[in-house]
N, CA, C and O atoms as a GROMACS GRO file, in nm:
protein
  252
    1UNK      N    1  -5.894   5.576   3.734
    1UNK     CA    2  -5.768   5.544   3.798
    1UNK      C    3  -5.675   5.484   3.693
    1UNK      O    4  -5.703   5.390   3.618
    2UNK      N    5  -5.583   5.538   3.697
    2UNK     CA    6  -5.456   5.492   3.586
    2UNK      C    7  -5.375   5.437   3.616
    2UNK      O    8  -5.389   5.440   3.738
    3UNK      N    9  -5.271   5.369   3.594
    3UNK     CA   10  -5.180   5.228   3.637
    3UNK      C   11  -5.034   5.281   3.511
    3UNK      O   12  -5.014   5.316   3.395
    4UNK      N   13  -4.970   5.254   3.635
    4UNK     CA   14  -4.792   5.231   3.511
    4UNK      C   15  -4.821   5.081   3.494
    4UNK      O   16  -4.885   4.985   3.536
    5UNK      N   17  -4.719   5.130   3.392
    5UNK     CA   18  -4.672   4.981   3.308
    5UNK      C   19  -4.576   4.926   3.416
    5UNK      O   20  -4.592   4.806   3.439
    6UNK      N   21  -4.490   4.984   3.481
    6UNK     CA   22  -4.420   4.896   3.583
    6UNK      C   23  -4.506   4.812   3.665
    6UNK      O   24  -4.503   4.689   3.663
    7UNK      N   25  -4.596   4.893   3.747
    7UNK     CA   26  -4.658   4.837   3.833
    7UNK      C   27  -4.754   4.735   3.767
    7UNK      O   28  -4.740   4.628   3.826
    8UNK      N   29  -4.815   4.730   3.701
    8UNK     CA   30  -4.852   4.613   3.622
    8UNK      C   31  -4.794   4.502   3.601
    8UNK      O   32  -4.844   4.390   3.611
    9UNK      N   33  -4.675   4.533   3.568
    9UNK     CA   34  -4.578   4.427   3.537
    9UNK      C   35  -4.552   4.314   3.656
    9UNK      O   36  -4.566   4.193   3.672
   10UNK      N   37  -4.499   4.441   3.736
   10UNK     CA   38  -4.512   4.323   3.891
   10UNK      C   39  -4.626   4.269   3.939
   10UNK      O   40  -4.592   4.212   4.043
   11UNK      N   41  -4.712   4.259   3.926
   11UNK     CA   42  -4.844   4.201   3.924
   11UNK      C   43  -4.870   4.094   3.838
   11UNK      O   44  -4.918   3.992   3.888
   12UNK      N   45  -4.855   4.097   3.755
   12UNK     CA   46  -4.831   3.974   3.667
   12UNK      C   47  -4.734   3.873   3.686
   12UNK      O   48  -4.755   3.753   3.669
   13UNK      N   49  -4.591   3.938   3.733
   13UNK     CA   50  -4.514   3.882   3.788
   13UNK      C   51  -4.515   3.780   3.890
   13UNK      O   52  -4.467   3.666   3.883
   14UNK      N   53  -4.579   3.837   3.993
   14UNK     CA   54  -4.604   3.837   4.088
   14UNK      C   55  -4.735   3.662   4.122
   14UNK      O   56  -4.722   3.560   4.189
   15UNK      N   57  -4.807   3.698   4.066
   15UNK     CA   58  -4.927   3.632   3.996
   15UNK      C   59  -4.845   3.432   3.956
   15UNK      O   60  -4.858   3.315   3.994
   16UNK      N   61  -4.774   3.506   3.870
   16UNK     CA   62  -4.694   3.389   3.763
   16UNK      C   63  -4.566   3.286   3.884
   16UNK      O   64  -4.556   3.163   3.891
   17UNK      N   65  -4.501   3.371   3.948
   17UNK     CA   66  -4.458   3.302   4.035
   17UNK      C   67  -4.518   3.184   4.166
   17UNK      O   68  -4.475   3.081   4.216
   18UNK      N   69  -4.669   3.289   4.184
   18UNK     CA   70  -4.741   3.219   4.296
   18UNK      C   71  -4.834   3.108   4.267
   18UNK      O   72  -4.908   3.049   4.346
   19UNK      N   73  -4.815   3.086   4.105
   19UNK     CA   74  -4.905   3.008   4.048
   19UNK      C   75  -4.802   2.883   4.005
   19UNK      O   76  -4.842   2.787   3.939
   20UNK      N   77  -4.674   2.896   4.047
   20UNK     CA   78  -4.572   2.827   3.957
   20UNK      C   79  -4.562   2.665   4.066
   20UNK      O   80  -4.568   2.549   4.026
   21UNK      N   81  -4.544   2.715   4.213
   21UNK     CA   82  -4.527   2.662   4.259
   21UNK      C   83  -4.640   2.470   4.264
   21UNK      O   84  -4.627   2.348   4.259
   22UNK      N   85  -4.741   2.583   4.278
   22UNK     CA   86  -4.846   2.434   4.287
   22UNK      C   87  -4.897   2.324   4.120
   22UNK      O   88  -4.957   2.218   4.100
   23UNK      N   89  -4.825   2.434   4.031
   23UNK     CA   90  -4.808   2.352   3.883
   23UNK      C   91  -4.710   2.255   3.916
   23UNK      O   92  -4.716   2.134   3.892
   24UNK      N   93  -4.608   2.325   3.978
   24UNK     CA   94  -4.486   2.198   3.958
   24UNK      C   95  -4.540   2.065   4.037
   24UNK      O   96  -4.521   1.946   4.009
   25UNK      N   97  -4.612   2.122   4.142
   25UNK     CA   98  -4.648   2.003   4.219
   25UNK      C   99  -4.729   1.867   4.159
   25UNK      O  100  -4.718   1.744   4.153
   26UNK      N  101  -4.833   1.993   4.114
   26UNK     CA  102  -4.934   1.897   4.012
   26UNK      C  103  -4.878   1.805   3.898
   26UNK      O  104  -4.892   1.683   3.896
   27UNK      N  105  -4.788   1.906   3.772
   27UNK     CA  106  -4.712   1.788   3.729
   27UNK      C  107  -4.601   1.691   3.787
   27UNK      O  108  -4.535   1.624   3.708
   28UNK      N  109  -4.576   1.681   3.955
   28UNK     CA  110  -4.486   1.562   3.971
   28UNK      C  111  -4.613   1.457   4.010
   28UNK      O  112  -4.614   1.334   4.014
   29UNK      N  113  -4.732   1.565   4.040
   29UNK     CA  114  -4.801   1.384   4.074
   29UNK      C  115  -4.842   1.348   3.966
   29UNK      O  116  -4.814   1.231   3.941
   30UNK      N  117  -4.905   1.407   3.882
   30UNK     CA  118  -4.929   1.340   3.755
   30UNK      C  119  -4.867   1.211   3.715
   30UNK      O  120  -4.919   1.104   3.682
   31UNK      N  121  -4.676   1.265   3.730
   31UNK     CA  122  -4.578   1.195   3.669
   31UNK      C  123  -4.557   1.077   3.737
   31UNK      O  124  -4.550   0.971   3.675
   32UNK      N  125  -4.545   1.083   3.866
   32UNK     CA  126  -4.549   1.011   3.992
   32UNK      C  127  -4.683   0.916   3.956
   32UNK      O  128  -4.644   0.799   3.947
   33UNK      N  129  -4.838   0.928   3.931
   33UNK     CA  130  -4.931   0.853   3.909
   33UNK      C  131  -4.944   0.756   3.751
   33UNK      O  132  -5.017   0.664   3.714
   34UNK      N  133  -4.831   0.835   3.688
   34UNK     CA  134  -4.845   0.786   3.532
   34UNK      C  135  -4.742   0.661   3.546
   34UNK      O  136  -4.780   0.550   3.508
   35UNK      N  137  -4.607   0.679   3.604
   35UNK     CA  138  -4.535   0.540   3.650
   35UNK      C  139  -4.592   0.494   3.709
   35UNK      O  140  -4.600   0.377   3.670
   36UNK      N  141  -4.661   0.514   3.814
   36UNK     CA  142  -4.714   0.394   3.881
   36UNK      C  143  -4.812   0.299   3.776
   36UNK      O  144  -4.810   0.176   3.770
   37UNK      N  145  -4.892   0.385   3.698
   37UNK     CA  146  -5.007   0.246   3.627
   37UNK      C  147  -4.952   0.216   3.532
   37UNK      O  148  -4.998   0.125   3.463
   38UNK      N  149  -4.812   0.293   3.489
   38UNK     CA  150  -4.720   0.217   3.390
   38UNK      C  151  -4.656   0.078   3.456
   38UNK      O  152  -4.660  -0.021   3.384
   39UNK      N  153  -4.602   0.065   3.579
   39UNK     CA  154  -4.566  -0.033   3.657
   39UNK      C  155  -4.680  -0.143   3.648
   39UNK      O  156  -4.664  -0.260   3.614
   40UNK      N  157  -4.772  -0.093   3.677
   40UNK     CA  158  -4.901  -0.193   3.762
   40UNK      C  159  -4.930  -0.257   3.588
   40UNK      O  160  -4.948  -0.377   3.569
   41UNK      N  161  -4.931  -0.191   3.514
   41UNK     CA  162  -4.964  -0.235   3.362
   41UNK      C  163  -4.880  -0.309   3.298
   41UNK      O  164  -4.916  -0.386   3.208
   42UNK      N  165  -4.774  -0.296   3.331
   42UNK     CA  166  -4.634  -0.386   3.289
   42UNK      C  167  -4.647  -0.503   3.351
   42UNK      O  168  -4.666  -0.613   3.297
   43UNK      N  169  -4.634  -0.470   3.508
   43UNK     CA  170  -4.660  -0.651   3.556
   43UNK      C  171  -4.800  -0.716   3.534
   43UNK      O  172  -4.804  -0.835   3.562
   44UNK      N  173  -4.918  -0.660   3.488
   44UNK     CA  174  -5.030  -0.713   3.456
   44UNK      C  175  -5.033  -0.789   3.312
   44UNK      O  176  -5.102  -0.883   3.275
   45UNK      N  177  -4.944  -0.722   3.251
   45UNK     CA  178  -4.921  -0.766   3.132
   45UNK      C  179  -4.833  -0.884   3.077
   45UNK      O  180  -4.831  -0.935   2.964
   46UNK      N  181  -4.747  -0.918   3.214
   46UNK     CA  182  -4.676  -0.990   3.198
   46UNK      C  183  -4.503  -1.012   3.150
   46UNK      O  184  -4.428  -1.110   3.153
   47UNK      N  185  -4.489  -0.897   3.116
   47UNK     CA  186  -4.349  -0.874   3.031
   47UNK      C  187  -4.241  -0.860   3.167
   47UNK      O  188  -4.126  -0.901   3.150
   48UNK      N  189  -4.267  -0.818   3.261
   48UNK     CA  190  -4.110  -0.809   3.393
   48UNK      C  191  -4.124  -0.965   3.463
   48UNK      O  192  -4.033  -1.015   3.529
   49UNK      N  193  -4.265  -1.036   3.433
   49UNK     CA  194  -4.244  -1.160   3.477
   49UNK      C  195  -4.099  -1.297   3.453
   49UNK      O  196  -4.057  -1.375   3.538
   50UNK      N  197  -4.069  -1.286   3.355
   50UNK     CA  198  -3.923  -1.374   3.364
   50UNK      C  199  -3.786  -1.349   3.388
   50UNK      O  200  -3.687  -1.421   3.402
   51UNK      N  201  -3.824  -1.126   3.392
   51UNK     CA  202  -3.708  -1.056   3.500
   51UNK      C  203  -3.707  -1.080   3.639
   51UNK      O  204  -3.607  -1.102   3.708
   52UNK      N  205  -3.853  -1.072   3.687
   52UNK     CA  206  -3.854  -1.044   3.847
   52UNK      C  207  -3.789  -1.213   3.903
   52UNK      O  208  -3.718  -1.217   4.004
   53UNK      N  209  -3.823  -1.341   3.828
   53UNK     CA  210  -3.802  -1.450   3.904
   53UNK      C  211  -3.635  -1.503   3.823
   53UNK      O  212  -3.606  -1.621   3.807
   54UNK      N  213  -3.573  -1.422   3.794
   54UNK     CA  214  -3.467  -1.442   3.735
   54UNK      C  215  -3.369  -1.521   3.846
   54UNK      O  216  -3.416  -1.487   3.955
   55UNK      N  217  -3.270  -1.599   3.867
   55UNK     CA  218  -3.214  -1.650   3.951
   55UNK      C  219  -3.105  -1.535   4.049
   55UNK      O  220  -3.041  -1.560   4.151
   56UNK      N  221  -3.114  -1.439   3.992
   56UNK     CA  222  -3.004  -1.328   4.090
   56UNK      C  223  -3.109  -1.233   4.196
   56UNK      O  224  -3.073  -1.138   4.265
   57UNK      N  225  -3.232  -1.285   4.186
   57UNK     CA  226  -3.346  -1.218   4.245
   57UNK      C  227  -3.440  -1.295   4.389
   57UNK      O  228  -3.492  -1.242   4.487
   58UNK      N  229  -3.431  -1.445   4.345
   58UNK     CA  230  -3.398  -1.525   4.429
   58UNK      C  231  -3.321  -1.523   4.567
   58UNK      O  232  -3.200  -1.513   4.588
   59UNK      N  233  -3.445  -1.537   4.672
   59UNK     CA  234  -3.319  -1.539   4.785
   59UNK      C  235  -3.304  -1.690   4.806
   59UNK      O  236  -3.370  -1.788   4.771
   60UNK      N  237  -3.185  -1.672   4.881
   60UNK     CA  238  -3.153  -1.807   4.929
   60UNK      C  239  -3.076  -1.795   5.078
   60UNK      O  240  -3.012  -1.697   5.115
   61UNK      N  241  -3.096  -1.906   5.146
   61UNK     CA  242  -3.027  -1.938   5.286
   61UNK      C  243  -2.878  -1.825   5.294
   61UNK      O  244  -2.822  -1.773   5.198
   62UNK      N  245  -2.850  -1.814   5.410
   62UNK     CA  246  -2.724  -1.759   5.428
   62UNK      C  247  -2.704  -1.911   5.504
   62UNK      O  248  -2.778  -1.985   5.570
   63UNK      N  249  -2.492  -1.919   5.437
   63UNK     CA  250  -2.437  -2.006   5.515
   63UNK      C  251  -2.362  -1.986   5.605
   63UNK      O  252  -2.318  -2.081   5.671
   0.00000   0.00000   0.00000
């Protein structure tokens, strides 16, 4: 059985599109999981500590 080159093509095509979708997904969680232990590692570390209690962060009473 013999095959065009067209029809091949769309097959591959075809293939590459249906595979595209769940990559993108995969790299947003990746990206999505890599900030997060960048976050969790930052405040473990100590360095956003004299941002987060900064005085404009502070609540205070309403008058």
């Amino acid at each position: 059985m013999t095959t065009t080159h067209g029809s091949t093509a769309l097959k591959e095509k075809h293939v590459v599109t249906r595979n595209f979708v769940p990559e993108c997904l995969v790299a947003w969680w990746v990206l999505l999981l890599t900030l997060g232990a960048l976050e969790v590692a930052v405040r473990a570390w100590g360095y956003s500590e004299p941002h987060i209690y900064d005085s404009i962060y502070i609540s205070r009473p309403h008058r």
